[in-house]
C-alpha positions as CSV (number, residue, x, y, z in Angstrom):
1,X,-21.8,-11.3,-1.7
2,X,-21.6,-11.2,2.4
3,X,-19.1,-8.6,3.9
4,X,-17.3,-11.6,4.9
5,X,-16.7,-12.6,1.4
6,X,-15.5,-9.0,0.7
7,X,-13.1,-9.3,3.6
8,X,-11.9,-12.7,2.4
9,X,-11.3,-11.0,-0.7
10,X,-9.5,-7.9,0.6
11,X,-5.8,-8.4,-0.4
12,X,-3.6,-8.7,2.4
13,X,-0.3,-6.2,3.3
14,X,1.8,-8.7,2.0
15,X,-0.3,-8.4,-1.8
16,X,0.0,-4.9,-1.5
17,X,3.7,-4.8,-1.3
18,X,4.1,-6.6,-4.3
19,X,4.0,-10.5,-2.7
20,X,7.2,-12.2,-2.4
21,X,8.2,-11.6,-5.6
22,X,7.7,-8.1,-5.7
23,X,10.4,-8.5,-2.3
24,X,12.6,-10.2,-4.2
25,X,12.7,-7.8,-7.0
26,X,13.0,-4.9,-4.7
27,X,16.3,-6.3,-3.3
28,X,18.2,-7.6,-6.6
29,X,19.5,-4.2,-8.3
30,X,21.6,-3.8,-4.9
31,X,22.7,-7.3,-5.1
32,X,23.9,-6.2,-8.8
33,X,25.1,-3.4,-8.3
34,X,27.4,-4.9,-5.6
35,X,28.1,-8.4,-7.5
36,X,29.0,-6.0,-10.5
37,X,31.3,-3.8,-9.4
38,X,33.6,-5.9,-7.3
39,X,34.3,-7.6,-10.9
40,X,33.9,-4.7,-13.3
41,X,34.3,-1.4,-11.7
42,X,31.6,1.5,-10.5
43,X,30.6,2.9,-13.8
44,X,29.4,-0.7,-14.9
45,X,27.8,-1.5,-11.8
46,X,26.0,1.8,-11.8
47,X,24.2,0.8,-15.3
48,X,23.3,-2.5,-14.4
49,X,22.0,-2.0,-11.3
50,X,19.7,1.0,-13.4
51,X,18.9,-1.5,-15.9
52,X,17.8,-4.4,-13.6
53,X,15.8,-1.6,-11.8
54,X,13.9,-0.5,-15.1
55,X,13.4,-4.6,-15.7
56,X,12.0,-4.7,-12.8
57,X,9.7,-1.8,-13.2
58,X,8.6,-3.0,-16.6
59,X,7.6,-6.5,-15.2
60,X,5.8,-4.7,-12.3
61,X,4.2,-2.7,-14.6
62,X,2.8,-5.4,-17.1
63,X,1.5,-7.3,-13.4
64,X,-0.2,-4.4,-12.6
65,X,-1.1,-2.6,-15.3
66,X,0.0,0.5,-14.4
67,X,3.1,2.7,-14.3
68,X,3.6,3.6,-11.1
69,X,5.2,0.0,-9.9
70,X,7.8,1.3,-12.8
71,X,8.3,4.6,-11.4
72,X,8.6,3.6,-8.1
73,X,11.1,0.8,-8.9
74,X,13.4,3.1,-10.7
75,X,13.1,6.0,-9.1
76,X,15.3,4.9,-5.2
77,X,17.7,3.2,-7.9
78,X,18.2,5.8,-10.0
79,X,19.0,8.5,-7.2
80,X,21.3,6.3,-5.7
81,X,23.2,5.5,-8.6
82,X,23.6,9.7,-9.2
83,X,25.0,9.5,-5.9
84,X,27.5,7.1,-6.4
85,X,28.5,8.4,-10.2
86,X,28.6,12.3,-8.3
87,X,30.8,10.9,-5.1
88,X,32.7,8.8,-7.6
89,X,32.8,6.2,-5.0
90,X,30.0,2.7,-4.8
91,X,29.3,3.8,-1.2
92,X,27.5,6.8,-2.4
93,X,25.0,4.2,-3.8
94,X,23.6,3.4,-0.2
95,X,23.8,6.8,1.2
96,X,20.5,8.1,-0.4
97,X,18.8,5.2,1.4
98,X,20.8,5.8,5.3
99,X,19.6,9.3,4.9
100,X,16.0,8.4,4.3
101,X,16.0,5.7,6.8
102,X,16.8,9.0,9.3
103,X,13.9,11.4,7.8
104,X,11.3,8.3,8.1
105,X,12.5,7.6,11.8
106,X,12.3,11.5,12.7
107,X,8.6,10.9,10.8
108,X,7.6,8.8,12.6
109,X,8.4,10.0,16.1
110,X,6.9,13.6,15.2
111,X,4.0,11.5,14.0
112,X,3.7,10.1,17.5
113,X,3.9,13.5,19.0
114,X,1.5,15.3,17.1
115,X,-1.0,12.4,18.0
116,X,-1.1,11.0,14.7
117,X,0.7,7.9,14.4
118,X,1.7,7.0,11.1
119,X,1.1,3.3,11.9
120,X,-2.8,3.8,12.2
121,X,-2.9,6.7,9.5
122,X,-1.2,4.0,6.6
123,X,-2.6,1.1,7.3
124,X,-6.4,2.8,7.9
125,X,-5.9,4.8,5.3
126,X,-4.4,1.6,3.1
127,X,-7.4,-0.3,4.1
128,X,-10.1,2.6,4.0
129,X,-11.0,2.4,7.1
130,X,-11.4,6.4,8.1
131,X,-10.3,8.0,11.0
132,X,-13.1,6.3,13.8
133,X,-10.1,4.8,15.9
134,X,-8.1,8.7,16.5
135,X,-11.5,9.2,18.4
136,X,-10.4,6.3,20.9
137,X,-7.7,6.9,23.1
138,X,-6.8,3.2,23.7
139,X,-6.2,2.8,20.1
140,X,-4.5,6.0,19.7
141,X,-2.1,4.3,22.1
142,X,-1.6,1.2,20.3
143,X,-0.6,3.1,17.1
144,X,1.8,5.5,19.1
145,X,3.4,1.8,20.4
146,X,3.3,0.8,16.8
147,X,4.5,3.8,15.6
148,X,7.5,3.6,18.0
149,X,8.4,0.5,16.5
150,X,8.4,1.5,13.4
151,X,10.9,4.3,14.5
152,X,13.5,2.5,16.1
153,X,13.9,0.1,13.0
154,X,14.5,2.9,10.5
155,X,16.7,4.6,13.0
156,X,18.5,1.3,13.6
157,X,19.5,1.0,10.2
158,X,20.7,4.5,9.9
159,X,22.9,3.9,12.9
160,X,24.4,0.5,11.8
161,X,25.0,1.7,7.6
162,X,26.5,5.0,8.6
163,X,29.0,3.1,10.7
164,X,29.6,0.8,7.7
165,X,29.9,3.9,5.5
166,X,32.7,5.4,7.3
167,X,34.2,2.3,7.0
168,X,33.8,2.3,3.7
169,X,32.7,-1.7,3.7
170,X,30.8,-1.6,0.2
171,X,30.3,-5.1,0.9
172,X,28.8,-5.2,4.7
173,X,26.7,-2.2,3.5
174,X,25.1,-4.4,1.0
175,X,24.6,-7.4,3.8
176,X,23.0,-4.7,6.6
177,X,20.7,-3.0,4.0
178,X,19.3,-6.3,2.8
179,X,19.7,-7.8,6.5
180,X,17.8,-5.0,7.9
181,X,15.4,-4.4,5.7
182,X,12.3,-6.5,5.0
183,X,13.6,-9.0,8.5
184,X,13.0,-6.0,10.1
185,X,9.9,-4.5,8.6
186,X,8.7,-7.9,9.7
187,X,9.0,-7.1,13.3
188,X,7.7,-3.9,12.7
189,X,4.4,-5.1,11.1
190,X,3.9,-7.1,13.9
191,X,3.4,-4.7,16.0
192,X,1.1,-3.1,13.5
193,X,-0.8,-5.8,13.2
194,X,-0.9,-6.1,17.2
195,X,-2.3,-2.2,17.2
196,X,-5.1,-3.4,14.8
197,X,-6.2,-6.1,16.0
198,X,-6.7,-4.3,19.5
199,X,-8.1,-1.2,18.1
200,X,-10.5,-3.4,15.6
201,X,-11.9,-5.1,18.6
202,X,-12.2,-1.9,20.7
203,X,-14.4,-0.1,18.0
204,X,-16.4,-3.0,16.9
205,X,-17.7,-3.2,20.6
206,X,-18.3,0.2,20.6
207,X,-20.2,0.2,17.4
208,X,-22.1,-2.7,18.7
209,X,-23.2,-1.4,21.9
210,X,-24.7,1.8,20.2
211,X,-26.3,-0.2,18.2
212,X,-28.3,-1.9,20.9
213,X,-28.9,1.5,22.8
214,X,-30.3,2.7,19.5
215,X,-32.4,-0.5,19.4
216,X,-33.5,-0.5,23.0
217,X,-34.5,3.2,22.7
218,X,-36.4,2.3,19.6
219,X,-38.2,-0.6,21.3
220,X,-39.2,1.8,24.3
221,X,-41.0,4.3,22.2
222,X,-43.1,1.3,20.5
223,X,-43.8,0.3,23.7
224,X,-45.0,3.9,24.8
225,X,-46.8,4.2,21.5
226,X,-48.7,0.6,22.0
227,X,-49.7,1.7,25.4
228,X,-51.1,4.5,24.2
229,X,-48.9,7.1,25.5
230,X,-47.8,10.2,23.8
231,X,-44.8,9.4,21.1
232,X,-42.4,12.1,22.4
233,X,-41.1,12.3,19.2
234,X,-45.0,13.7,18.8
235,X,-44.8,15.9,20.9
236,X,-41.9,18.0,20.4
237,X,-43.0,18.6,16.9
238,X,-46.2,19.8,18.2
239,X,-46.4,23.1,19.4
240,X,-48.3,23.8,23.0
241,X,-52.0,25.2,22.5
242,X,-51.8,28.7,23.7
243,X,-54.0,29.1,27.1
244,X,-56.6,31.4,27.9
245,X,-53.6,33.2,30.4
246,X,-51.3,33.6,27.1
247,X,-54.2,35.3,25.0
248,X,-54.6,37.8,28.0
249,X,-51.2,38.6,27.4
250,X,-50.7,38.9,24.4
251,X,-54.4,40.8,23.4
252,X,-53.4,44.8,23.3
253,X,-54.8,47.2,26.1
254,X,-57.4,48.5,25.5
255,X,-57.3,51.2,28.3
C-alpha cells in the first residue's frame, strides 16, 4: 500500500466527529428536552432528554465498539439536566453549556498567547502529525489565526445565550444553541483547514529541500571519492601521524 493509499484512507474530521449522524444525534436530546417540556412539564423533560442521551450513547457505542461515544454522549446531558432539576427552572439546562462555551473561548485565546494554538495542537495531534510545524513561525501564525477563530465563535455563543438566559426564552435558547453550534463550527473549521493547508505546504518544501541538500552533499563526496581525493568523512576519523617536532616534545629531558 502507497502512502497515498494510506492518506486516502485516513478518515476525514467530519468521520471523526461521528459523520452526519453522529451531528444529528448530538443535537436531538435538546430538541427533546425542549419539545418535552413545553407539553409536560421540567421533570419529564429532564428524563427524556437523559434517556434519548443514553440511546444515543448506546447506538454510538455498538458503531464504535467502544464506551466512550456512550460516556461522552451522556455525560454534557446529564450535567445539564442536574442543573435544570437543582435551579428548578428548564433554563438551567443550557447554562452548563454558556459556561463552557466561555472557558473554551478564554482556552483558546491563552492558547494563542502562550504560542500554542489549540487549532494546530488538535488537529496535529488528531492526525499524528507531531509538533514539526511549532518550529515554523509562518505556521505558528496560521494556527494563532485559526485559533482566533475558533475563539470568537465560542465567545459569540456565550454572549448571544446569556442574553437569552436572562430573558428567560427556553425556546430561543434552544434555536441559538443549535443555530450556533455546528453552522458555526463550520466556519471555524475552515479556517483550520486554511492554517493546514498553508502550513502542510510550508513544511513539505522544507522537508524537500533538505532532502536535496542531503543528496547533493552526498553526490559531492562520491565525486571526491571517484577522483581520488581524500573522503573527509576519512579523514576526521583518522587521527594525524605524530611528526618528528611532536616526538621532540613529548620525549622527557634527559638533562
Amino acid at each position: 500500500m502507497t502512502q497515498a493509499d494510506e492518506k486516502e484512507k485516513q478518515p476525514t474530521l467530519l468521520e471523526q466527529m461521528g459523520g452526519v449522524s453522529g451531528l444529528a444525534f448530538s443535537s436531538l436530546p435538546v430538541v427533546v428536552f425542549v419539545l418535552v417540556n413545553a407539553f409536560a412539564g421540567l421533570t419529564p423533560a429532564i428524563w427524556a432528554a437523559l434517556g434519548s442521551a443514553v440511546l444515543i450513547g448506546v447506538v454510538l457505542a455498538l458503531r464504535k465498539g467502544s464506551v466512550q461515544p456512550a460516556v461522552s454522549a451522556v455525560f454534557g446531558v446529564g450535567i445539564a439536566a442536574f442543573i435544570a432539576y437543582r435551579t428548578g427552572d428548564a433554563k438551567g439546562f443550557f447554562l452548563y453549556g454558556i459556561w463552557q462555551s466561555l472557558v473554551y473561548g478564554g482556552a483558546f485565546v491563552l492558547s494563542i498567547l502562550v504560542r500554542r494554538p489549540l487549532a494546530g495542537v488538535i488537529w496535529n495531534m488528531l492526525n499524528g502529525q507531531g509538533s514539526a510545524w511549532r518550529k515554523d513561525r509562518a505556521s505558528v501564525r496560521d494556527y494563532d489565526i485559526a485559533t482566533l477563530v475558533w475563539a470568537l465563535v465560542f465567545f459569540a455563543r456565550f454572549a448571544v445565550q446569556r442574553w437569552l438566559y436572562d430573558e428567560a426564552s427556553v425556546g430561543w435558547l434552544a434555536a441559538a444553541r443549535l443555530a450556533m453550534g455546528y453552522p458555526l463550527m463550520a466556519v471555524a473549521l475552515v479556517a483550520t483547514v486554511w492554517a493546514v493547508r498553508r502550513s502542510d505546504k510550508r513544511l513539505k518544501a522544507a522537508i524537500a529541500r533538505e532532502e536535496e541538500e542531503n543528496r547533493e552533499a552526498e553526490e559531492r563526496l562520491r565525486a571526491q571519492a571517484a577522483e581520488g581525493r581524500p573522503d573527509v568523512y576519512q579523514q576526521l576519523a583518522t587521527p594525524p601521524r605524530p611528526t618528528d617536532e611532536d616526538r621532540v616534545v613529548a620525549r622527557p629531558d634527559e638533562r
